[in-house]
C-alpha positions in Angstrom: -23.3 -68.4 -43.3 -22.8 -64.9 -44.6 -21.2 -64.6 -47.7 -18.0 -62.1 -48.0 -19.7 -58.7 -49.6 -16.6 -58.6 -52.6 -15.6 -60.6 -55.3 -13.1 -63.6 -54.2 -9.5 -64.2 -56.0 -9.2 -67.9 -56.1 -5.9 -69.7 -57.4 -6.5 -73.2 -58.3 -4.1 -76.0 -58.7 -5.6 -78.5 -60.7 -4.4 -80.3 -63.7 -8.0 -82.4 -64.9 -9.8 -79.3 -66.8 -13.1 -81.0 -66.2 -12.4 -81.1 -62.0 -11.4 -77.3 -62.2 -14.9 -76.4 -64.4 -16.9 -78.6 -62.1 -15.2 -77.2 -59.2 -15.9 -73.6 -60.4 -19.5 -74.9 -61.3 -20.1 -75.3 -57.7 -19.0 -72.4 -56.3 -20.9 -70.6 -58.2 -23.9 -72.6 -57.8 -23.6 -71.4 -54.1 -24.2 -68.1 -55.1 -20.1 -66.7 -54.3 -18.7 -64.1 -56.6 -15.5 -64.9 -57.4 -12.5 -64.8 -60.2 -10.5 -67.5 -60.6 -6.9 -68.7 -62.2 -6.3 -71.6 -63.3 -2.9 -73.4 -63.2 -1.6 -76.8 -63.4 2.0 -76.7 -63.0 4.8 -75.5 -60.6 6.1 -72.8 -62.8 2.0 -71.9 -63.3 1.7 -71.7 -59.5 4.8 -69.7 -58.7 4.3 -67.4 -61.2 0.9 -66.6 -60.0 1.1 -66.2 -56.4 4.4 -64.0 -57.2 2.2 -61.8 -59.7 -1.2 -61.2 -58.2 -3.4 -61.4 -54.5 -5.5 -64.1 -53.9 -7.8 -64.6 -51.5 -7.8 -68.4 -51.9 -5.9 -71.0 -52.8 -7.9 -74.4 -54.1 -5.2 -77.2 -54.5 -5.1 -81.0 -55.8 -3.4 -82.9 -53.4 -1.3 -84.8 -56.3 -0.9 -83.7 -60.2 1.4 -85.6 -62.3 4.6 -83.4 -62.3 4.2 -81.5 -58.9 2.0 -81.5 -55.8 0.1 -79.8 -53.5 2.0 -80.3 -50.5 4.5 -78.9 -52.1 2.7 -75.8 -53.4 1.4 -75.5 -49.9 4.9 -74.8 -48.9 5.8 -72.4 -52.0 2.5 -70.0 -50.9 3.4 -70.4 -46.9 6.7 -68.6 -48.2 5.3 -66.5 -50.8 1.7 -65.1 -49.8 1.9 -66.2 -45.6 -2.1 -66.4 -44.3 -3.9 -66.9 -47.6 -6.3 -70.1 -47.3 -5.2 -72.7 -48.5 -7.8 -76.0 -49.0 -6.9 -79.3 -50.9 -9.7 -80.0 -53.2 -8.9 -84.0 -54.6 -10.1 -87.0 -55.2 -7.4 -89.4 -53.6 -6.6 -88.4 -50.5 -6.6 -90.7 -47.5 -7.2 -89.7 -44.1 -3.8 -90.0 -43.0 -2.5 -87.8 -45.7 -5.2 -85.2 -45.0 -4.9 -84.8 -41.1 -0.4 -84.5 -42.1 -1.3 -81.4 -44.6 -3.4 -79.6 -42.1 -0.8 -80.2 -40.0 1.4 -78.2 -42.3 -0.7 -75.8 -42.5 -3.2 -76.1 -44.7 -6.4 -74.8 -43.9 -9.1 -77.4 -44.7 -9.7 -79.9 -47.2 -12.7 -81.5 -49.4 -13.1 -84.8 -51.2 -14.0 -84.0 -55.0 -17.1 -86.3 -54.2 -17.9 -84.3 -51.5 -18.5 -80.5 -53.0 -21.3 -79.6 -51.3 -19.0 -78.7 -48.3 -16.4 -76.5 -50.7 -18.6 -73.5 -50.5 -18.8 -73.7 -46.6 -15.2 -74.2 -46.2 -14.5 -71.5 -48.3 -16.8 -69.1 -46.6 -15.0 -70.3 -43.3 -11.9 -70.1 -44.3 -12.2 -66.8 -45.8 -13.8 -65.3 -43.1 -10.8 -66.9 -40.8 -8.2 -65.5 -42.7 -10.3 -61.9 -42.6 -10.3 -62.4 -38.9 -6.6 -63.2 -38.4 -5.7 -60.6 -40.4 -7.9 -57.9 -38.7 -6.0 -59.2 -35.2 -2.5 -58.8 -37.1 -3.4 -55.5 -37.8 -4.8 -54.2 -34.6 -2.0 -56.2 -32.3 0.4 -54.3 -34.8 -1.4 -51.0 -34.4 -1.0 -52.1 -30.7 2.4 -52.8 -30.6 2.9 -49.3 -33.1 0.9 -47.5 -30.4 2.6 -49.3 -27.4 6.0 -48.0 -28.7 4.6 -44.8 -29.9 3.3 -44.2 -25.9 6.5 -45.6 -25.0 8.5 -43.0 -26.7 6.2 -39.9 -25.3 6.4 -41.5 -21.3 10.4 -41.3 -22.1 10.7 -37.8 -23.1 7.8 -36.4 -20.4 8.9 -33.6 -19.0 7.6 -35.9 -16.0 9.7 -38.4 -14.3 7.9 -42.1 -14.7 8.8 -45.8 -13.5 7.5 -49.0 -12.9 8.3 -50.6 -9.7 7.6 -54.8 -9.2 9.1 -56.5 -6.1 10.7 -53.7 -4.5 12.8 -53.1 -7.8 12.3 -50.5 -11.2 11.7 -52.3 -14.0 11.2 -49.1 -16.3 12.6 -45.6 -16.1 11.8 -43.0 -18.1 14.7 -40.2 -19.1 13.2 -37.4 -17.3 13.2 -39.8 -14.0 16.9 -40.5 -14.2 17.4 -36.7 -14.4 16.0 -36.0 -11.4 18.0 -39.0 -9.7 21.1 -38.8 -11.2 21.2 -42.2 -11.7 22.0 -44.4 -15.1 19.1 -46.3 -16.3 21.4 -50.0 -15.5 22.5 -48.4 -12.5 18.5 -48.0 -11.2 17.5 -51.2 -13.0 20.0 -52.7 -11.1 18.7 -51.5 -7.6 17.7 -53.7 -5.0 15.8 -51.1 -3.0 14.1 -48.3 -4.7 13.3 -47.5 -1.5 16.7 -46.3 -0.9 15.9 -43.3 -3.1 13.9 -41.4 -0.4 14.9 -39.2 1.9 14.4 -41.4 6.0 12.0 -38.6 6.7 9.3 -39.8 4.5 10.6 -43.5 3.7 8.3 -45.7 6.1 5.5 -43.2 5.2 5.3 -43.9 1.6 6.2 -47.6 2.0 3.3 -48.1 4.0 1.4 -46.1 1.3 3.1 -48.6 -2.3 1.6 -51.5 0.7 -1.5 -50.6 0.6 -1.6 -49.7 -3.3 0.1 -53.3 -4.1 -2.4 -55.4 -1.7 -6.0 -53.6 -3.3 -6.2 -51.8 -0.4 -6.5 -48.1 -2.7 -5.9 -48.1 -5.9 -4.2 -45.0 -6.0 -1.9 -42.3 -4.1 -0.4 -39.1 -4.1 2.4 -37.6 -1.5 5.2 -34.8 -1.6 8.4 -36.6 0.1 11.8 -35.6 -0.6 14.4 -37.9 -2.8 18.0 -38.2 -2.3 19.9 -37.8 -5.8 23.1 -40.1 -6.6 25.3 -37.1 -5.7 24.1 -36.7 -1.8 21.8 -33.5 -2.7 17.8 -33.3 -1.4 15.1 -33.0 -3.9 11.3 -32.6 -3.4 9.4 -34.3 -5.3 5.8 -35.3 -6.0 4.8 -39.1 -6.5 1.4 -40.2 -8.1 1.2 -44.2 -8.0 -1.3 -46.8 -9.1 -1.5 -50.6 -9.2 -1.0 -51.8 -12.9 -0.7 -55.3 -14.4 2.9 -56.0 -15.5 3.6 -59.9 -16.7 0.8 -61.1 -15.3 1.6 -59.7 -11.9 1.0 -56.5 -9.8 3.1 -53.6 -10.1 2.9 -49.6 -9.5 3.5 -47.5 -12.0 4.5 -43.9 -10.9 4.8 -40.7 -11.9 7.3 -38.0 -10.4 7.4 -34.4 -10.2 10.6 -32.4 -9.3 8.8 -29.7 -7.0 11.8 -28.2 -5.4 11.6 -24.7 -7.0 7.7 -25.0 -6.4 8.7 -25.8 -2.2 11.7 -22.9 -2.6 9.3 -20.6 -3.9 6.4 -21.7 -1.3 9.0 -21.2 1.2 9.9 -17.9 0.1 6.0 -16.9 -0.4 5.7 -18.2 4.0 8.7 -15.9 4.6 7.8 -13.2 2.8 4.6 -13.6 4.5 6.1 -13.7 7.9 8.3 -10.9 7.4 5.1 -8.7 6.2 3.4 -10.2 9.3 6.3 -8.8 11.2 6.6 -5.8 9.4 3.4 -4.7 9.9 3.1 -5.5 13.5 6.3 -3.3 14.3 4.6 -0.6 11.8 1.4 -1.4 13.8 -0.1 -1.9 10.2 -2.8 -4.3 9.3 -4.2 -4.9 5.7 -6.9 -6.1 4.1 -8.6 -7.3 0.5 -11.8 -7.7 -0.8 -12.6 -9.9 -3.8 -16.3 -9.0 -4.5 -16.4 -12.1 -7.0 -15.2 -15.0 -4.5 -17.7 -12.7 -2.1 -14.3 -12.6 0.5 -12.8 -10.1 2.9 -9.0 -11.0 4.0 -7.8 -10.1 6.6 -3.7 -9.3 7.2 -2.7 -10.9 11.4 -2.1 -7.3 11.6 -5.7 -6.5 11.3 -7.2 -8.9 13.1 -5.0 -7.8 16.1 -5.5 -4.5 15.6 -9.4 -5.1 16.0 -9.2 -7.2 18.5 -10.6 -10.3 16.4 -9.2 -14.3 17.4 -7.6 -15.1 14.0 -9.9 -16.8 11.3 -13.2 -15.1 12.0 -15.2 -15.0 9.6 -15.4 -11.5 8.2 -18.5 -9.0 7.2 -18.6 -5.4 7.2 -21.0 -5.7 9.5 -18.4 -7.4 11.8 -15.9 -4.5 11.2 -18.8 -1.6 11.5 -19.8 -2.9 14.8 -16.2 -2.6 16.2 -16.2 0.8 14.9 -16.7 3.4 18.3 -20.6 4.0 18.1 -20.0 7.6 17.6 -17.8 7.3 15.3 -20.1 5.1 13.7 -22.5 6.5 11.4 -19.1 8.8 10.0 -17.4 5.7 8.9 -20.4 4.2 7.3 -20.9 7.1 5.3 -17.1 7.4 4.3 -17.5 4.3 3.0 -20.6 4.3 1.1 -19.4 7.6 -0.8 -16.2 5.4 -1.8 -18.7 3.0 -3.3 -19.2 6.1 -5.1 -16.0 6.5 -6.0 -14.6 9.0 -3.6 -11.3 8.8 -1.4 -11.3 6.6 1.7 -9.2 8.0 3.8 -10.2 8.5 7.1 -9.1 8.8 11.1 -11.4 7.2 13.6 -12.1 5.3 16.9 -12.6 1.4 17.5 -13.2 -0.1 20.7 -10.8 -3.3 20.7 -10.1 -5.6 23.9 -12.3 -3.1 26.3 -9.7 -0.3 24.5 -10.0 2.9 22.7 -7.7 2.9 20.0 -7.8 5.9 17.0 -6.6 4.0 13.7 -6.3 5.9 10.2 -8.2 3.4 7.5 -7.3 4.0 3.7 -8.3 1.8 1.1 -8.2 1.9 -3.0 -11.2 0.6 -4.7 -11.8 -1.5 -8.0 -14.4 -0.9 -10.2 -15.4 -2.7 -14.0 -16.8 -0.3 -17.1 -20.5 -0.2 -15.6 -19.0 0.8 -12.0 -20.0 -2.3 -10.1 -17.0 -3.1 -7.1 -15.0 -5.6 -7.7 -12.9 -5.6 -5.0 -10.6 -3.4 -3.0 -7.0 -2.9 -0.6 -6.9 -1.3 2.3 -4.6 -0.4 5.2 -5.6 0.2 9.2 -3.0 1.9 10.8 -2.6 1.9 14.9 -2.4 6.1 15.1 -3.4 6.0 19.0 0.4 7.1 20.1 0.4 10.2 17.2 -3.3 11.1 18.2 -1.9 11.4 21.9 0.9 13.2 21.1 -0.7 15.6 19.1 -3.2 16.5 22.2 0.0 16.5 23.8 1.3 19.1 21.8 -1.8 20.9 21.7 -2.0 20.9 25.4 1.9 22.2 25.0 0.7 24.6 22.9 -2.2 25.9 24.8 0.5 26.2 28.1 3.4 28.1 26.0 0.8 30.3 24.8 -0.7 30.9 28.0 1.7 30.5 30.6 5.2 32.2 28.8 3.7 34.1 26.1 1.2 36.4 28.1 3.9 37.0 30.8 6.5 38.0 28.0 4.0 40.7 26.6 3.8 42.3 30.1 7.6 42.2 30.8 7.7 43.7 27.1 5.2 46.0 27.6 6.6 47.4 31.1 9.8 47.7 29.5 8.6 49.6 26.5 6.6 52.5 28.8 9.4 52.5 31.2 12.4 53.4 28.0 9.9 55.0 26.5 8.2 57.2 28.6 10.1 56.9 32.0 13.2 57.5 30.6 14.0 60.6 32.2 13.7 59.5 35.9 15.7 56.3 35.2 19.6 56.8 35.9 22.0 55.4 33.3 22.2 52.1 35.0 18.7 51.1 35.1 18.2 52.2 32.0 20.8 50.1 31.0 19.4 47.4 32.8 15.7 47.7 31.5 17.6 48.3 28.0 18.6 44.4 28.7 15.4 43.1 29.9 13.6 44.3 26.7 16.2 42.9 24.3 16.4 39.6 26.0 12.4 39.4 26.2 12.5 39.9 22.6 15.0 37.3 22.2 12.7 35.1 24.2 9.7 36.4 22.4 11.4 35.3 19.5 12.4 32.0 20.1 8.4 31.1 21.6 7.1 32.7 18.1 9.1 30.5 16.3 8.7 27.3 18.4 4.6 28.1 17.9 4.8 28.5 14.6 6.9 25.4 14.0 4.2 23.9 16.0 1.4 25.0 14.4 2.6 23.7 11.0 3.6 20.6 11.9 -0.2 20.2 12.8 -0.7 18.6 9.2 -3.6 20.7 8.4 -2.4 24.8 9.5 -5.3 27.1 9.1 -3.8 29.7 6.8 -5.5 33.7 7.8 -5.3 34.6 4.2 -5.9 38.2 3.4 -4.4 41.0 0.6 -1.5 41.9 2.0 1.2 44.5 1.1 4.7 42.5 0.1 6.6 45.9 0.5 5.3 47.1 3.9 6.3 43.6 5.0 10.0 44.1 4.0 10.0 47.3 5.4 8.3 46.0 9.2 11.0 43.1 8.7 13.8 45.5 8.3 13.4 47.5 11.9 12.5 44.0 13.6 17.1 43.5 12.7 18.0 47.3 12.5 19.3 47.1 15.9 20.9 44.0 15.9 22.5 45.3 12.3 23.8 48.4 14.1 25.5 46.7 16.8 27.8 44.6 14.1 28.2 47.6 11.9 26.2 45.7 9.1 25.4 48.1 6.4 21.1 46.5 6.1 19.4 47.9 2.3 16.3 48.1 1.9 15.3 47.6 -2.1 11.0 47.4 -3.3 10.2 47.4 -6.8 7.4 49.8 -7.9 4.0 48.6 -8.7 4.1 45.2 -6.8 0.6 43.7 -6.5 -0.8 42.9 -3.3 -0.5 38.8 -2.8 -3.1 36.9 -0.8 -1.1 35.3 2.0 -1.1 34.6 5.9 0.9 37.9 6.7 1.5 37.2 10.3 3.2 33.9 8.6 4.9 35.6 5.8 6.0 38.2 8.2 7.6 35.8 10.5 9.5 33.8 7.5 10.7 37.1 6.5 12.3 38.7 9.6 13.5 34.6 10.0 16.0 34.8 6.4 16.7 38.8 7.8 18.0 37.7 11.2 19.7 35.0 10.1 21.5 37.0 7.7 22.7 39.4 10.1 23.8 36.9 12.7 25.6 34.8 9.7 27.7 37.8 8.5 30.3 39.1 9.9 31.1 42.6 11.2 31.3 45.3 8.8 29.1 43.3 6.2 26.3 43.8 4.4 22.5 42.6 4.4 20.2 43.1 1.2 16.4 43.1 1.6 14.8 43.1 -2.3 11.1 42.6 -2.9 10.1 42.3 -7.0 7.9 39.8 -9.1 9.4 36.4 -9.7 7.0 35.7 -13.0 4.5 33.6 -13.6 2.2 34.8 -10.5 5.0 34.8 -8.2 6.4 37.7 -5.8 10.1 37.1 -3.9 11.8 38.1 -1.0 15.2 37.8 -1.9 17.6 38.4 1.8 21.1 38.4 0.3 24.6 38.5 2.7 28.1 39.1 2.5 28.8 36.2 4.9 31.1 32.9 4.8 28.6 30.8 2.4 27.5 27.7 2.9 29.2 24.2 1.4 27.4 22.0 -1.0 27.1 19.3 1.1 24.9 21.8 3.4 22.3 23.3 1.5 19.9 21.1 1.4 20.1 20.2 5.2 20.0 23.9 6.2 15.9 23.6 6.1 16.0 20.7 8.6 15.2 21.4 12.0 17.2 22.2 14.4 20.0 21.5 12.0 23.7 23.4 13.0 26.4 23.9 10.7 29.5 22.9 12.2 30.9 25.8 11.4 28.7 28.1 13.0 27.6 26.2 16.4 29.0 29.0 17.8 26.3 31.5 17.1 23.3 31.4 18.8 20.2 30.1 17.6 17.7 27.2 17.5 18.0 25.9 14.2 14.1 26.6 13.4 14.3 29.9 11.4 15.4 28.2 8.1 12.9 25.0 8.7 9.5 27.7 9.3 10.5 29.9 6.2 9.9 26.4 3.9 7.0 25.4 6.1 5.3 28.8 5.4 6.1 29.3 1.7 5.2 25.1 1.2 2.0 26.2 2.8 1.4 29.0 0.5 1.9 26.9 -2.1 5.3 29.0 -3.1 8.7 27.6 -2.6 12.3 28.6 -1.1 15.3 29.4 -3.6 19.2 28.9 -2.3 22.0 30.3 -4.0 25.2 30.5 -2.2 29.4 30.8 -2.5 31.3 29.7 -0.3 33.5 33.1 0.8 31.2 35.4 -0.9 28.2 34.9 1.1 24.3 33.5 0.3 20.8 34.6 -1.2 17.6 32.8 0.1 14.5 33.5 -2.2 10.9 33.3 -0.4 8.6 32.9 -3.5 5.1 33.5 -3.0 2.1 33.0 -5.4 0.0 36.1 -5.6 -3.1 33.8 -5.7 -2.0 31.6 -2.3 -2.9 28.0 -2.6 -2.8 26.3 1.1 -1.8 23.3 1.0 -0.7 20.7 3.8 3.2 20.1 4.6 4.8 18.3 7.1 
């Protein structure tokens, strides 16, 4: 039997000194290390298991003033779980089987010692064990509530459910329910908690937990709280043993703001859908990581793809028009590169033609490597139509109204100009009026094509050196006559020294006799129209037109550059509402800008401000 590693503390009740030597004679004749005190009285006893830790108690069963049954009881109260063994010479069987009974832990006949080192050893190691089980079941117990305390303030709902019923409910749980803890302890059906939709679901599901059938489940049902309202929630159960029978112990999650948010996330998704099918709009991303291309609805429409293909740019390149093909790959490897993707082009979707405008922004790390990308495809087969619409338009106008205007012009010019003196007063009259309406006309078709032309997106701008002051003065005649006929006093004032400014003149010409005409047809008779021309700083030249007219109201100016935009107040006059619109057009295309200062009653000053240096740029 091993023997304890530690020097024993051994009380011993014995009133013969030559027993307690011969006692201690044999214990150490067994090899034990040990310390012992001696006593052979009550008071003796009591004051030593009150003063001091013993590992053993040794104990005659009868001394002549006290006994050991009766110290057995004083060190059961005193120092509980200690050994205790009766060590006499007079003890009958009887007597012996009654103290162990008690609670005494062995005992040995005096003329028997050669089984006191055993019982010791056994006893000892007893005692070690008990108290090693004491310590872990309290540890246990320590832990249990410890564990217990945590589970009640989770931030996630817990119970235990046996027969149907809760038999534990943690804080966060009757949160969530609304319910007190005796109220839900006192449930017949916990059952009753769930909302009908999902109750014979998850009943069949705690079946099949409860029989061994899985040990374990999750589901997302929806719970009714105490006061009538629906909450979602999840539930995470397993079988446990509870009192010696099977319960399910389960966990519960409050996920309504998750579902509200999920919810809004599908709407939000929906309306985008929406969105971008009425925008005829499709998106995609590219994660270069996951190694995934997404696809919008949108796009897979758009392309003519079933939803959920699988997606390569292979897949994508081959839907591409196969002229159009080797352009687009090249767009796109140069914005591997780094450079702009954004590009028009032609797909063959459904056994169609469509023309769809493709931009994307690109991703890159520190070294330059993708790592993923957005991009739109936008449906631009209506605008591409149109615009060869408008280009056919264009081509007709030109053609067809504009070549037989220059004749009727032409004719008109020779015949007041040099047939003037064979023509009575009537006709000349009369081709007086057909040349001033055909430059009406001419008008309006200049201005209609030039409109047009920079609404193309990209106008091709003739720039050349060009002479700001011979341009005010060319503008000036093309309203002298007009001017004249309202009694409009028209000046004329050109700085000195004015540099030449690279600009499309035939433009700049047009923009200029457009702020001119309108100024004479926007003041009234007896007025008076200012032409100026001088440097506007910083590399700019300006065209100032000033008038004496009625002004124009706050709420106006900035609509006056629409098209086609009438003041109510002067529908009268005519007009078509471009002039204003193609003077910003042209100077936007220069790169300049238009300038408004007006007073109502006092009259207006437009500003056409023109960089020297032109910088074309796109508008519209």
């Amino acid at each position: 039997m091993n023997k304890p590693d530690r020097t024993l503390r051994i009380l011993h009740l014995e009133d013969d000194p030559l027993d307690a030597a011969l006692v201690s004679t044999r214990i150490e004749a067994e090899g034990l290390a040990f310390e012992v005190v001696h006593v052979d009285d009550r008071d003796g006893f009591v004051g030593a298991v009150e003063g001091g830790r013993f590992d053993l108690i040794l104990a005659d069963y009868s001394l002549p003033a006290f006994d050991g049954v009766s110290a057995l009881a004083i060190a059961q109260e005193k120092c509980p779980g200690t050994p205790y063994i009766f060590v006499s010479g007079n003890i009958g069987e009887e007597y012996a089987v009654e103290c162990l009974r008690k609670g005494a832990t062995d005992y040995v006949l005096k003329d028997r010692l050669s089984r006191l080192a055993p019982s010791i050893l056994r006893a000892v190691r007893e005692a070690e064990e008990r108290a090693e089980r004491i310590r872990v079941e309290k540890e246990a117990l320590e832990l249990n509530e410890k564990l217990r305390g945590l589970v009640d303030e989770s931030p996630v709902g817990a119970v235990i459910v046996q027969d149907g019923r809760f038999i534990y409910t943690n804080r966060r749980f009757r949160e969530i329910s609304g319910y007190a803890e005796e109220e839900l302890l006192d449930m017949r059906d916990v059952f009753g908690l769930l909302h009908e939709s999902g109750r014979d679901e998850l009943m069949s599901a705690a079946g099949r937990i409860i029989g061994g059938e899985a040990e374990s489940g999750r589901r997302e049902v929806r719970g009714v709280r105490k006061d009538g309202s629906v909450v979602d929630v999840e539930l995470f159960g397993s079988s446990v043993k509870y009192m010696g029978r099977v319960a399910v112990i389960v966990s519960v999650v409050d996920i309504t703001e998750r579902k509200r948010a999920e919810e809004a996330v599908r709407e939000s998704r929906e309306d985008l859908n929406r969105a971008q099918a009425v925008a005829r709009t499709g998106s995609w991303r590219l994660d270069v990581r996951r190694n995934e291309l997404l696809w919008s609805d949108e796009n897979y429409r758009l392309f003519g793809v079933p939803l959920g293909t699988p997606l390569t740019y292979e897949t994508f390149l081959s839907i591409v028009h196969p002229d159009d093909r080797a352009f687009v790959d090249r767009q796109w490897q140069a914005a591997l590169q780094g450079e702009p993707y954004d590009i028009e082009h032609r797909i063959i979707a459904d056994g169609a033609v469509k023309w769809v405008r493709e931009q994307a922004v690109l991703e890159f790390d520190h070294d330059g490597l993708l790592l993923g990308g957005f991009g739109t495809t936008q449906d631009v087969t209506e605008k591409r139509l149109l615009e060869q619409q408008k280009k056919d338009f264009y081509a007709m106008v030109t053609h067809d109204l504009k070549s037989p205007l220059t004749v009727i012009m032409g004719n008109t010019e020779f015949l007041l100009t040099f047939a003037k003196g064979r023509l009575d007063e009537d006709t000349k009259e009369m081709v007086a009026a057909i040349d001033r309406s055909s430059h009406q006309l001419l008008g309006l078709v200049e201005d209609f094509l030039t409109i047009s032309k920079m609404e193309g997106g990209h106008p091709k701008l003739a720039i050349s050196p060009s002479d700001i002051a011979t341009t005010v003065r060319e503008a000036r005649k093309d309203v002298e006559d007009d001017a004249r006929e309202k009694g409009i006093t028209l000046e004329t004032v050109v700085a000195e020294g004015l540099p030449n400014v690279n600009v499309d003149l035939r433009l700049v010409m047009r923009a200029v006799v457009n702020l001119a005409q309108n100024a004479v047809n926007y003041t009234p008779k007896g007025g008076k129209v200012t032409i100026e021309a001088a440097e506007a700083g910083d590399g700019f030249v300006a065209v100032s037109v000033s008038d004496t007219g009625h002004g124009i109201p706050p709420e106006e100016r900035e609509r006056v550059f629409e098209k086609y935009y009438r003041s109510p107040s002067t529908a009268h006059l005519k007009g078509t509402g471009l002039g204003l619109a193609i003077v910003k057009a042209v100077a936007e295309a220069h790169g300049g800008r238009v300038e408004l200062e007006s007073e109502v009653g006092r009259g207006s000053t437009f500003r056409l401000c023109l960089p020297v240096d032109a910088n074309p740029v796109t508008v519209f």
